[in-house]
N, C-alpha and C positions, 0 to 999 in steps of 0.2 A: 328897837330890839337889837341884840346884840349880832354882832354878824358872825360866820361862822370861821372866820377868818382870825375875830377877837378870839373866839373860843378857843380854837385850833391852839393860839398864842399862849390861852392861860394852862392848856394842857400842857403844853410845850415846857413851860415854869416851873409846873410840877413834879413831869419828869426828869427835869434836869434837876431839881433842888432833890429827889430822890439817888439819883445820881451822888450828891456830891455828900451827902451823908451817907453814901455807899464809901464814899472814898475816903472819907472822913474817919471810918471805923477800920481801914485799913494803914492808917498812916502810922509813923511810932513820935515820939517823942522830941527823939534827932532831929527830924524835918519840919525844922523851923520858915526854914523860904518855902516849902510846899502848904505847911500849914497855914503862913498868911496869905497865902496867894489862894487856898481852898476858904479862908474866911472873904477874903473880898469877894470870891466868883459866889458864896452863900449870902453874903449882903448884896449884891447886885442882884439876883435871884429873889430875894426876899421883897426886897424893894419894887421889884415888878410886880411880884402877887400883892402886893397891896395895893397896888395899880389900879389892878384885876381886880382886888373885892371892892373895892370904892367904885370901880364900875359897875358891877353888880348891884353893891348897895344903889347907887343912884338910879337904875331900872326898877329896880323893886319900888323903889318910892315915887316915880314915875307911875305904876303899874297900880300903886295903892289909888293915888291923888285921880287917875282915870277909873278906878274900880267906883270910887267914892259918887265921881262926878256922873256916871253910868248912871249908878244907884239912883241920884238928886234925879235926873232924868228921869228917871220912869216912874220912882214914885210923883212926880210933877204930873207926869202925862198920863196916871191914873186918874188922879185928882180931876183935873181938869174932864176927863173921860167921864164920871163921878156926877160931877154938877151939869152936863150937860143931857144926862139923860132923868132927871131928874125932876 
């Protein structure tokens, strides 16, 4: 599972990539050096939250592949439950 530590981090992401299209809406035209300096710190930002959802995505599918194998579980040990008193 993810810890809360990851978590903490992907929030983190968010508010600062909220942040920077804050900053983003205040800039004017002029400011060319703040503007590509506001695009790298939003591709760096971006680039973590994809980080972050490819983590997610890979727990989720963790979480399927155990839901799956749960399931094969007990419908097994039904089964077997089934024929035994039979």
């Amino acid at each position: 599972m993810r810890s809360e530590k990851a978590s903490a981090a992907g929030e983190a992401l968010l508010r600062r990539l909220r942040r920077l299209v804050a900053r983003a809406a205040t800039l004017k035209d002029s400011d060319h050096k703040q503007l590509l300096a506001l695009l790298d710190d939003i591709e760096t930002t971006r680039s973590g939250l994809v980080k972050a959802c490819a983590e997610v995505e890979d727990e989720m599918r963790l979480a399927t592949v155990r839901t799956t194998a749960i399931g094969a579980y007990l419908r097994n040990s039904q089964v077997h439950r089934g024929k035994r008193h039979n």
